[in-house]
mmCIF file of the N, C-alpha and C atoms, coordinates in Angstrom:
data_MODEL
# 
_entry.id   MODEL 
# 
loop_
_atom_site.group_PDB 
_atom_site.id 
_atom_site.type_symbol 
_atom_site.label_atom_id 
_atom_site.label_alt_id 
_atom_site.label_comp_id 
_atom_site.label_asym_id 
_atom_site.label_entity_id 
_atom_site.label_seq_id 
_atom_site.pdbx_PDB_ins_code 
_atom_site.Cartn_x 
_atom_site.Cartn_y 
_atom_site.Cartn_z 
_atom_site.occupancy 
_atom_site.B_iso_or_equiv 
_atom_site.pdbx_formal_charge 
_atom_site.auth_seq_id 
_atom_site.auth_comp_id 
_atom_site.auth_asym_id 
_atom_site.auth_atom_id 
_atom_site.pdbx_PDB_model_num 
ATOM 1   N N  . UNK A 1 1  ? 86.839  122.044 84.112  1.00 0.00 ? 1  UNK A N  1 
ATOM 2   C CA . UNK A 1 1  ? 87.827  121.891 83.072  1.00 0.00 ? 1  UNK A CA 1 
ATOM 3   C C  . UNK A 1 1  ? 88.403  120.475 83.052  1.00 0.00 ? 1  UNK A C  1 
ATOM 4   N N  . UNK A 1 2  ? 88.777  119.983 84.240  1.00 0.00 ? 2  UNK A N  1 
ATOM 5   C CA . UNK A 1 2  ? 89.353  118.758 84.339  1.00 0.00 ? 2  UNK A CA 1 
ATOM 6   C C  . UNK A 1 2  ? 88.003  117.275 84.809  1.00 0.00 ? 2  UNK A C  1 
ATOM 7   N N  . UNK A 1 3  ? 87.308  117.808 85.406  1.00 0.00 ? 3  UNK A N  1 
ATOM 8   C CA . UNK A 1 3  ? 86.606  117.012 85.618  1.00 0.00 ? 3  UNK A CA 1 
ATOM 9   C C  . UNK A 1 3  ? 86.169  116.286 84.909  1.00 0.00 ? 3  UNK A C  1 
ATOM 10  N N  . UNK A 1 4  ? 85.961  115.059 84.830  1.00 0.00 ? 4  UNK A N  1 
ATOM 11  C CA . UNK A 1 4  ? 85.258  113.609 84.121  1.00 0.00 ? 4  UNK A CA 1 
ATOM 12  C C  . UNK A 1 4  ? 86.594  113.040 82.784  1.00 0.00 ? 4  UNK A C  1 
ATOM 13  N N  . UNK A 1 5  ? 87.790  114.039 83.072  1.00 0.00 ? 5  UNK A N  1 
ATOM 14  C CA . UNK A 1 5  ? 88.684  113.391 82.003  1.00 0.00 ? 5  UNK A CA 1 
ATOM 15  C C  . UNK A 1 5  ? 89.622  112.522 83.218  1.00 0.00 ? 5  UNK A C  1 
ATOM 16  N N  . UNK A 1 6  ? 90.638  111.752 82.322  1.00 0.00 ? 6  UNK A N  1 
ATOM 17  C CA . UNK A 1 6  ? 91.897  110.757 82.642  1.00 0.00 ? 6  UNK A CA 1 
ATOM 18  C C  . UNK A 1 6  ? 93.232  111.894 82.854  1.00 0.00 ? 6  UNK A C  1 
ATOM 19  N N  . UNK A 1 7  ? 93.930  111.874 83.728  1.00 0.00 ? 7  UNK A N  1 
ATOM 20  C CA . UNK A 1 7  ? 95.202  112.838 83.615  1.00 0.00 ? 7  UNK A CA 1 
ATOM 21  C C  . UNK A 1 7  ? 96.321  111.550 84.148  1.00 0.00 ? 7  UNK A C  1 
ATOM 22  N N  . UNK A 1 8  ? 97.167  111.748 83.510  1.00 0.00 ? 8  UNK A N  1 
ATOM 23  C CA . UNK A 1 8  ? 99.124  110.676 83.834  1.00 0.00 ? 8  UNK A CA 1 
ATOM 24  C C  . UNK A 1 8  ? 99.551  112.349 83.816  1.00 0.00 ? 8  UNK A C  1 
ATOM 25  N N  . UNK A 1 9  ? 100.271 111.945 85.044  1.00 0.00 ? 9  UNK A N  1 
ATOM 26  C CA . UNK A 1 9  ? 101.509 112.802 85.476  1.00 0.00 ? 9  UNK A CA 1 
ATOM 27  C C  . UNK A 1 9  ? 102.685 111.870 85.574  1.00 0.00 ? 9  UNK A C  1 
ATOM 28  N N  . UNK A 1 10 ? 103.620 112.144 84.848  1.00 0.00 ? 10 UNK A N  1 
ATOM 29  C CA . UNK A 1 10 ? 104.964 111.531 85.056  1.00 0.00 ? 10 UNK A CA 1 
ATOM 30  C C  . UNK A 1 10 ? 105.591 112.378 85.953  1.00 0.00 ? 10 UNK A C  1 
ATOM 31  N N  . UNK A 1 11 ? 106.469 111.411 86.775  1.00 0.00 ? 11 UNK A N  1 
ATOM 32  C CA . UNK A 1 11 ? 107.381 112.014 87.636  1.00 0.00 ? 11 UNK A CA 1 
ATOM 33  C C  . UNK A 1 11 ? 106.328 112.791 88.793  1.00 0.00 ? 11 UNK A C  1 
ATOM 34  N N  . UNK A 1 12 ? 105.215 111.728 88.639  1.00 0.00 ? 12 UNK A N  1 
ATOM 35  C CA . UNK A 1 12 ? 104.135 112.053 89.742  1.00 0.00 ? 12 UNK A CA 1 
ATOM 36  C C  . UNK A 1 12 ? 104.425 112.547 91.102  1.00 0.00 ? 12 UNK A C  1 
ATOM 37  N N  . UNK A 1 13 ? 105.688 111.766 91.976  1.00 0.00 ? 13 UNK A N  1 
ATOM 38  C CA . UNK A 1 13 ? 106.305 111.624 93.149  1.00 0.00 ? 13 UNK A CA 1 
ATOM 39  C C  . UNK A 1 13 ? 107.070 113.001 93.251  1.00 0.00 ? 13 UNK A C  1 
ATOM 40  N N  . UNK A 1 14 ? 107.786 113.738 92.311  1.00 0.00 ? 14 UNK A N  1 
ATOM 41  C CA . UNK A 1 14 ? 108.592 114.768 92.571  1.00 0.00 ? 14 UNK A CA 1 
ATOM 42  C C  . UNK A 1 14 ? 107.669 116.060 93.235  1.00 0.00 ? 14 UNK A C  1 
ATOM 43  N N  . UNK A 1 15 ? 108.609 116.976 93.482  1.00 0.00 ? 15 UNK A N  1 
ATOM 44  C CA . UNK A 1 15 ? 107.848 118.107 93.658  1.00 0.00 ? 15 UNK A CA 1 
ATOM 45  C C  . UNK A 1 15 ? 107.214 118.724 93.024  1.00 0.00 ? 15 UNK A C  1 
ATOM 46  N N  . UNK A 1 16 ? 107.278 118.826 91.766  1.00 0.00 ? 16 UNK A N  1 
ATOM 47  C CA . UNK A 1 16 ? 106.142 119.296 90.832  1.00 0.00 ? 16 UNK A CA 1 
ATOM 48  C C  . UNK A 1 16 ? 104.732 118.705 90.981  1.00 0.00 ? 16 UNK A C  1 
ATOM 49  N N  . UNK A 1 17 ? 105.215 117.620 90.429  1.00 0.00 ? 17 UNK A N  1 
ATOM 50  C CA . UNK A 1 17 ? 104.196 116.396 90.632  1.00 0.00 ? 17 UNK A CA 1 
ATOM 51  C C  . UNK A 1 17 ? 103.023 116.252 91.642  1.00 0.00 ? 17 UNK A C  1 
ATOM 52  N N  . UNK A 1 18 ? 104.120 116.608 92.647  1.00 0.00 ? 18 UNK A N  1 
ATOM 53  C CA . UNK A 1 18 ? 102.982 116.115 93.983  1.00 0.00 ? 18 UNK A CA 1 
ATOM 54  C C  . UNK A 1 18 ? 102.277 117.559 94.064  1.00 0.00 ? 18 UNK A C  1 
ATOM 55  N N  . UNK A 1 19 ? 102.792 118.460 94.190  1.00 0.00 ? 19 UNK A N  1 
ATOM 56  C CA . UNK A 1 19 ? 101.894 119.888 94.082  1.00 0.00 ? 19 UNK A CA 1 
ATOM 57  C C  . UNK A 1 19 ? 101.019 120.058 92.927  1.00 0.00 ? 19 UNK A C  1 
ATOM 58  N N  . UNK A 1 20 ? 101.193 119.394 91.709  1.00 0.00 ? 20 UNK A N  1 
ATOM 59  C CA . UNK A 1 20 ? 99.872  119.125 90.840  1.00 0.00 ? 20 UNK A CA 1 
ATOM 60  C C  . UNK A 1 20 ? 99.108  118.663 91.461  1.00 0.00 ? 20 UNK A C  1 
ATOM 61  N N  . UNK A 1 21 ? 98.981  117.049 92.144  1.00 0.00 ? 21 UNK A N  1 
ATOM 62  C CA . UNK A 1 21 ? 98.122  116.445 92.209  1.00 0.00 ? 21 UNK A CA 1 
ATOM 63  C C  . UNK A 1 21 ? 97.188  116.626 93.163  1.00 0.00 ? 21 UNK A C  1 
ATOM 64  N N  . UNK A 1 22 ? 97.963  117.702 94.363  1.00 0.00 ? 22 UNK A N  1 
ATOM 65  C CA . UNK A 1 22 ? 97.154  118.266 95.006  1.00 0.00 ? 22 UNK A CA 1 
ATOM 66  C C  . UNK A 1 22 ? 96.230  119.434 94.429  1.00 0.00 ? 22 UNK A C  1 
ATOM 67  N N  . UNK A 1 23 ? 96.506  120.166 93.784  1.00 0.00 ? 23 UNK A N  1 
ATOM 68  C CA . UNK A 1 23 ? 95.807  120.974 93.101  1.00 0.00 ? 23 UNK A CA 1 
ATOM 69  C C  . UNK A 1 23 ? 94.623  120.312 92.166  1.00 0.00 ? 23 UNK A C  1 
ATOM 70  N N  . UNK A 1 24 ? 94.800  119.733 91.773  1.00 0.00 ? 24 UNK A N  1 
ATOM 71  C CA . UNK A 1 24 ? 94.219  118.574 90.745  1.00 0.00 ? 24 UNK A CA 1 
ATOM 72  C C  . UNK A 1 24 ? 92.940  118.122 91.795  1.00 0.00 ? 24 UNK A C  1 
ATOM 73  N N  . UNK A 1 25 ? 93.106  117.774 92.855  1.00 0.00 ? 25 UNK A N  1 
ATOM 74  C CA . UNK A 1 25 ? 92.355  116.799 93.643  1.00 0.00 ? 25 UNK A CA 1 
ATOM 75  C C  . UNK A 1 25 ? 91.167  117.794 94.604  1.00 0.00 ? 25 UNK A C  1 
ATOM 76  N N  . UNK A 1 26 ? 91.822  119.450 94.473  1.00 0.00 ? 26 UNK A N  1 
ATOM 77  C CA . UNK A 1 26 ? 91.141  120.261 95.300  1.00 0.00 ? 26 UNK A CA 1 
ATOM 78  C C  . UNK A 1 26 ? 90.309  120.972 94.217  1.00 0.00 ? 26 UNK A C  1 
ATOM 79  N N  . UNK A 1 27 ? 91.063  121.236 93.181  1.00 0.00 ? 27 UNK A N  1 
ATOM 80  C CA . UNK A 1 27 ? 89.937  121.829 92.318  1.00 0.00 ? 27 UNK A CA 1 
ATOM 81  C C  . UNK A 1 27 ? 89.230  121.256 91.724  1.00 0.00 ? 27 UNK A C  1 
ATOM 82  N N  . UNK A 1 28 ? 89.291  119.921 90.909  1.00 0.00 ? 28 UNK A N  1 
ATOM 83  C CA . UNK A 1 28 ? 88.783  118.976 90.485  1.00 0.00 ? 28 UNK A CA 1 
ATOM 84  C C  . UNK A 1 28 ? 88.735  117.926 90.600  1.00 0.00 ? 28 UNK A C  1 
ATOM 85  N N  . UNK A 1 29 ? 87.496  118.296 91.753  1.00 0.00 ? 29 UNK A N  1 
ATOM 86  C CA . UNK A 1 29 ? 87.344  116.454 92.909  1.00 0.00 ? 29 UNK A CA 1 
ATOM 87  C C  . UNK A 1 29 ? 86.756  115.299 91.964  1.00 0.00 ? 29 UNK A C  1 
ATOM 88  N N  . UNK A 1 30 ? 86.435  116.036 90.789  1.00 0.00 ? 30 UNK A N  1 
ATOM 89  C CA . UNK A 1 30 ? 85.143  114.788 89.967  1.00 0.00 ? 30 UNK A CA 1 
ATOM 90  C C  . UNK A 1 30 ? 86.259  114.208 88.947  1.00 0.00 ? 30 UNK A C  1 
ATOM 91  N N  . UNK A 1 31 ? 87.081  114.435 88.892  1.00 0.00 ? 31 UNK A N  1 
ATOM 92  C CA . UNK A 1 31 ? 88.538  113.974 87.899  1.00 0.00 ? 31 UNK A CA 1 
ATOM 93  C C  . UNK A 1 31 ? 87.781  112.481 87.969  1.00 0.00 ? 31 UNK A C  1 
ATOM 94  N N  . UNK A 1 32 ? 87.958  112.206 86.597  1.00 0.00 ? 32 UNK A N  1 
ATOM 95  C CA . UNK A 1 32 ? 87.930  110.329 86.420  1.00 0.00 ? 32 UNK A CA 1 
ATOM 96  C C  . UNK A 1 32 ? 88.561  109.795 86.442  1.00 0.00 ? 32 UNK A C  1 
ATOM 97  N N  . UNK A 1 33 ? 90.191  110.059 86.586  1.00 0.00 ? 33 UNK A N  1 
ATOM 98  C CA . UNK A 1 33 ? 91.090  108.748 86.563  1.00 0.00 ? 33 UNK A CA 1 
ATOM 99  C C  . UNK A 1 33 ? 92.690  109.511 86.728  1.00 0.00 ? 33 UNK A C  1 
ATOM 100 N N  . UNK A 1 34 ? 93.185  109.826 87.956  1.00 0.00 ? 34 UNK A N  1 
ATOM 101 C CA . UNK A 1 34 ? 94.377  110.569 88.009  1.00 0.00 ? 34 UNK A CA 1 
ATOM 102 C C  . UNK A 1 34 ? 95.528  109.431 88.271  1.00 0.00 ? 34 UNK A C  1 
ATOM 103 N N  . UNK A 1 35 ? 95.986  109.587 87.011  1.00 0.00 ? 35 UNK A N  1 
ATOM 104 C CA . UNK A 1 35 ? 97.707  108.518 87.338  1.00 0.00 ? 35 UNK A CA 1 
ATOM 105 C C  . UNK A 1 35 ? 98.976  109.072 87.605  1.00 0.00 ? 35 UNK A C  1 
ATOM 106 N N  . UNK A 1 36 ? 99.750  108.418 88.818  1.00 0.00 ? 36 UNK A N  1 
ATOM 107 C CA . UNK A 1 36 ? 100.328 108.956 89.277  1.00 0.00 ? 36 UNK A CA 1 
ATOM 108 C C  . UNK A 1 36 ? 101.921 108.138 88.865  1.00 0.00 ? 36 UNK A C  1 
ATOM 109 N N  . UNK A 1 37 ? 102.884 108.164 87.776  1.00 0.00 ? 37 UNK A N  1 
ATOM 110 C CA . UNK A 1 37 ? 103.733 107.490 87.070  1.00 0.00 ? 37 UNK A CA 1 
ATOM 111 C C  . UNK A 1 37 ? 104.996 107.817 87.624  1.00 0.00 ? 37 UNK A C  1 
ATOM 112 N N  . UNK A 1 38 ? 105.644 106.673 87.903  1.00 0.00 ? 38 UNK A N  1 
ATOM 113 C CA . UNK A 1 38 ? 107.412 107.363 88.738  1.00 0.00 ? 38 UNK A CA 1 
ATOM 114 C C  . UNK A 1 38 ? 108.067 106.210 88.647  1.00 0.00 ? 38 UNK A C  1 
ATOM 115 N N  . UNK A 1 39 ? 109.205 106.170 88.928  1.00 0.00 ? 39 UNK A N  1 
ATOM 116 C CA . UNK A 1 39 ? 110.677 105.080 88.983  1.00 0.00 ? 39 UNK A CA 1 
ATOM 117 C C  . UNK A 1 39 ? 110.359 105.378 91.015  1.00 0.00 ? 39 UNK A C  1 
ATOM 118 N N  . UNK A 1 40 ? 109.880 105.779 91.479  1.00 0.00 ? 40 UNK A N  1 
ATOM 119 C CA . UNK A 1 40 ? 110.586 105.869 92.828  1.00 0.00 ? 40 UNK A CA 1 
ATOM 120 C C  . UNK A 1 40 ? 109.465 105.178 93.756  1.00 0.00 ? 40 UNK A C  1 
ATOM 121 N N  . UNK A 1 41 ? 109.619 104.050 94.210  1.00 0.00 ? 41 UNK A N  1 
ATOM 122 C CA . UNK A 1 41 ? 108.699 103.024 94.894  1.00 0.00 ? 41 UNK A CA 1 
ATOM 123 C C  . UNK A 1 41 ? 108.839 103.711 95.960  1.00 0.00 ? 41 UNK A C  1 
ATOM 124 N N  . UNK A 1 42 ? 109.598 103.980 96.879  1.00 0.00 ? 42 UNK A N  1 
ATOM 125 C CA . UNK A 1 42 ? 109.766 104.860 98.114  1.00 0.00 ? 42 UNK A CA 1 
ATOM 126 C C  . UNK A 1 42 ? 108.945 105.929 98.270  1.00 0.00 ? 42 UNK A C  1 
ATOM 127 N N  . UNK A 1 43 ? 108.758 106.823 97.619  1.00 0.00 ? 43 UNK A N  1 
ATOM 128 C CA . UNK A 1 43 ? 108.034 108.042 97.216  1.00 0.00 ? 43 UNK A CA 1 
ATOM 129 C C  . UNK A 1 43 ? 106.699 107.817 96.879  1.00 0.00 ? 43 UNK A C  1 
ATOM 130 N N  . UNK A 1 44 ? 106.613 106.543 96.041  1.00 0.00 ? 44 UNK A N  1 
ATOM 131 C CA . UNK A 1 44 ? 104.878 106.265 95.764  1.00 0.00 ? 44 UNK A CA 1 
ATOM 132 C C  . UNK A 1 44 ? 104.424 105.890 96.546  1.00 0.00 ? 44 UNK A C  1 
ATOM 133 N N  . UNK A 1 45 ? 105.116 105.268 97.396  1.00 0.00 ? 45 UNK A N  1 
ATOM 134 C CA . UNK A 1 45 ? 104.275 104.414 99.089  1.00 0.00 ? 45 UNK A CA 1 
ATOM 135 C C  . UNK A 1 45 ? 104.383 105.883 99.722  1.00 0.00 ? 45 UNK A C  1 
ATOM 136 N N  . UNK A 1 46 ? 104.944 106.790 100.027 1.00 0.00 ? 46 UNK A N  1 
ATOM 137 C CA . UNK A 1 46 ? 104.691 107.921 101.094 1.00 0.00 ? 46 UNK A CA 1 
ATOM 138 C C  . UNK A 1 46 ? 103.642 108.697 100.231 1.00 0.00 ? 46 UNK A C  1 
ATOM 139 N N  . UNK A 1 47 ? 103.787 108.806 99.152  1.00 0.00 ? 47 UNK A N  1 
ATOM 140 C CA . UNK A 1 47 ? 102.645 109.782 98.204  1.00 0.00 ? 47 UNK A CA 1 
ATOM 141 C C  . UNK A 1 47 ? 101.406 108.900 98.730  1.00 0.00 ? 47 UNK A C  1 
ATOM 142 N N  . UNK A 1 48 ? 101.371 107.702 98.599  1.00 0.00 ? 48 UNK A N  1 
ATOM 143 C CA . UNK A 1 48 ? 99.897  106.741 98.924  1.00 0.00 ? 48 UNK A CA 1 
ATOM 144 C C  . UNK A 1 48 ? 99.479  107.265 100.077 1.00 0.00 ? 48 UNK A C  1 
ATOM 145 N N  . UNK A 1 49 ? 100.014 107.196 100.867 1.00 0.00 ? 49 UNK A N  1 
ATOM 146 C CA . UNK A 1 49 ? 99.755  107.426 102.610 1.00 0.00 ? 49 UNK A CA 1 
ATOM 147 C C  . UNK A 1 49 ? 99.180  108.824 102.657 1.00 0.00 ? 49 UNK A C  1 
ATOM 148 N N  . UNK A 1 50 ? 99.515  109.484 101.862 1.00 0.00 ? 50 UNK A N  1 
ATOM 149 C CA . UNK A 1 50 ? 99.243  110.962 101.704 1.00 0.00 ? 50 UNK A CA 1 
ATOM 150 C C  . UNK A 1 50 ? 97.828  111.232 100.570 1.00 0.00 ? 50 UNK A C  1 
ATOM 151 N N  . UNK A 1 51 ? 97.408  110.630 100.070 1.00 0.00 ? 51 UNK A N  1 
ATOM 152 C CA . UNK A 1 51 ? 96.533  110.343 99.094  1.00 0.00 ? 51 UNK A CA 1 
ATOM 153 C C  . UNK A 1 51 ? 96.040  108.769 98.388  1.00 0.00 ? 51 UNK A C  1 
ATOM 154 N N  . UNK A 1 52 ? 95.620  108.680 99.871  1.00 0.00 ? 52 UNK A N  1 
ATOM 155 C CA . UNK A 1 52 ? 95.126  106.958 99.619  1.00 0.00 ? 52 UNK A CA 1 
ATOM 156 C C  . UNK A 1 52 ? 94.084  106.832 98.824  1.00 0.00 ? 52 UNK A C  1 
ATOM 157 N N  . UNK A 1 53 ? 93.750  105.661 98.076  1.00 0.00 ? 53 UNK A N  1 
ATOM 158 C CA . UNK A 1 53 ? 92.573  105.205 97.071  1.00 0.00 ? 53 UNK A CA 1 
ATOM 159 C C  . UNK A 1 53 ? 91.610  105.184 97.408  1.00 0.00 ? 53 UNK A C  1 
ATOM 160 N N  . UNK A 1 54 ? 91.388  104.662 98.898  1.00 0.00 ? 54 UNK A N  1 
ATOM 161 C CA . UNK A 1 54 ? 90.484  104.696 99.615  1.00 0.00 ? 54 UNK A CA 1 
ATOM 162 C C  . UNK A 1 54 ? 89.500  105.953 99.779  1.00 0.00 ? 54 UNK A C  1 
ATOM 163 N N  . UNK A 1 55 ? 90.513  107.396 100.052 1.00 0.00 ? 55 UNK A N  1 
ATOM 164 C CA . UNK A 1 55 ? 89.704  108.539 100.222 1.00 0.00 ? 55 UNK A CA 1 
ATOM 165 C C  . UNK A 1 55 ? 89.775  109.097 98.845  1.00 0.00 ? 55 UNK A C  1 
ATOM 166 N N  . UNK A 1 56 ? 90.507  108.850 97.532  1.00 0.00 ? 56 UNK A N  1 
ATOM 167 C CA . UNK A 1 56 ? 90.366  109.417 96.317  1.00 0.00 ? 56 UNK A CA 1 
ATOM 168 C C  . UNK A 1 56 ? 90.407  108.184 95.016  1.00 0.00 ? 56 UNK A C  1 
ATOM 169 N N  . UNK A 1 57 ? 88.757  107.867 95.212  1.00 0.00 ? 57 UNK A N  1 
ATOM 170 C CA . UNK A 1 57 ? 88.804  106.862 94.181  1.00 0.00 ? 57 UNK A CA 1 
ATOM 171 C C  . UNK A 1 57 ? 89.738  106.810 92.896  1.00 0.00 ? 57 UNK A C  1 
ATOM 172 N N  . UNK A 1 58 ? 89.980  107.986 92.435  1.00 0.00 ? 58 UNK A N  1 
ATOM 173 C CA . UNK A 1 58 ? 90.182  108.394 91.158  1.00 0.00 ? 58 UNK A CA 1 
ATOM 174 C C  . UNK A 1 58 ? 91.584  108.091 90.580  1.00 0.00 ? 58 UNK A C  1 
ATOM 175 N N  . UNK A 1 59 ? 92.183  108.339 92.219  1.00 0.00 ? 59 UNK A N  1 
ATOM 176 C CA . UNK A 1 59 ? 94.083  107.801 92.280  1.00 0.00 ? 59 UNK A CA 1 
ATOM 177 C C  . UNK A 1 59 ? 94.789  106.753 91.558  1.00 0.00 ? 59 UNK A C  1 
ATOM 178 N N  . UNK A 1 60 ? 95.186  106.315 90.541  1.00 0.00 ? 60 UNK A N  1 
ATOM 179 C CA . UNK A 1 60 ? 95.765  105.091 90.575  1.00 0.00 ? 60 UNK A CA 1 
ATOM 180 C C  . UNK A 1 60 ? 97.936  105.612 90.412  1.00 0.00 ? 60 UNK A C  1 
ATOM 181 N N  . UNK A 1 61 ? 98.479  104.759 91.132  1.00 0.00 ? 61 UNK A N  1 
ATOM 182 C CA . UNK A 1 61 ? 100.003 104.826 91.279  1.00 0.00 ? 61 UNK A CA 1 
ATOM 183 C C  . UNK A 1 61 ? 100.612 103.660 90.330  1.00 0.00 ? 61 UNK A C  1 
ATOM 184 N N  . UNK A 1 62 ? 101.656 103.960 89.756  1.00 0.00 ? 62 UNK A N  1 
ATOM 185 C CA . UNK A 1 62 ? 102.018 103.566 88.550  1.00 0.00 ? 62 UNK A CA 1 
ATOM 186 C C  . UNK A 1 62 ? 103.706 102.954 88.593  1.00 0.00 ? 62 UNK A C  1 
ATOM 187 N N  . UNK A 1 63 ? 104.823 102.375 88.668  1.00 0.00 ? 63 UNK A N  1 
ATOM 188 C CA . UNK A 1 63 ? 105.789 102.150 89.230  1.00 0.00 ? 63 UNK A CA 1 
ATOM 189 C C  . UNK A 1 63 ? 106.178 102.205 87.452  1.00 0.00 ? 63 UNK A C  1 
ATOM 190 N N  . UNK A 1 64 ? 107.826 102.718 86.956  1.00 0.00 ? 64 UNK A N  1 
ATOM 191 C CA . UNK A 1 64 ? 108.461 102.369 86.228  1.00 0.00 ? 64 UNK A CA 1 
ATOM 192 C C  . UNK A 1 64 ? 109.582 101.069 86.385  1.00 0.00 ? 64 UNK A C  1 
ATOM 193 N N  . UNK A 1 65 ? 109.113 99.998  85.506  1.00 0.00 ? 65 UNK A N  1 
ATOM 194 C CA . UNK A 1 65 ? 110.145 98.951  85.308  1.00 0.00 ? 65 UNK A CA 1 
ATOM 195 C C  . UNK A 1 65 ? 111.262 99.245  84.825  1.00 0.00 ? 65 UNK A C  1 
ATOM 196 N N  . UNK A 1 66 ? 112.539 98.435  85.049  1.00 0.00 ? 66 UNK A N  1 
ATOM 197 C CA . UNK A 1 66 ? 113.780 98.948  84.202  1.00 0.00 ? 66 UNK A CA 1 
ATOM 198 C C  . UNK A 1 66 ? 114.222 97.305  84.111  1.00 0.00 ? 66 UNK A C  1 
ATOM 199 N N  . UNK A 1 67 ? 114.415 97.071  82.815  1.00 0.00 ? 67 UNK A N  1 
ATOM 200 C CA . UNK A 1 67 ? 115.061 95.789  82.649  1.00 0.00 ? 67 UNK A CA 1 
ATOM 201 C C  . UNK A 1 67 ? 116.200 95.777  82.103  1.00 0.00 ? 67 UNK A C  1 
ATOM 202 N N  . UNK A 1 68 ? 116.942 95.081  82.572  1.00 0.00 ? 68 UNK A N  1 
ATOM 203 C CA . UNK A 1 68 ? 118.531 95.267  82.322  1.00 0.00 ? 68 UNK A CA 1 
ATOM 204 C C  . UNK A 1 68 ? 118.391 94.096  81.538  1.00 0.00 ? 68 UNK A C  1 
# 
């Protein structure tokens, strides 16, 4: 179902989020391009460590800017 498409999860880092992407990554290892979108740099570096690029090509992490 998911395999060979692009998926953005916003609010990638939360608990929703991160329990998608695990699901995401176990059922559909052939995914082409899973983005992982958040405001929380803290959370995307521990999410990385937990799902590095290295072992899931497909990963890319996404940081929200805020310009004042």
């Amino acid at each position: 179902m998911l395999n060979n498409k692009s998926i953005l999860i916003t609010g990638g880092t939360g608990s929703l989020g991160k329990e998608l992407t695990k699901t995401i990554l176990k059922k559909w290892p052939n995914v082409q391009r899973l983005v992982i979108y958040s405001r929380d740099e803290q959370k995307q570096y521990q999410m990385a460590q937990e799902f590095p690029e290295s072992k899931y090509p497909a990963i890319r992490y996404f940081i929200e800017m805020s310009v004042i």
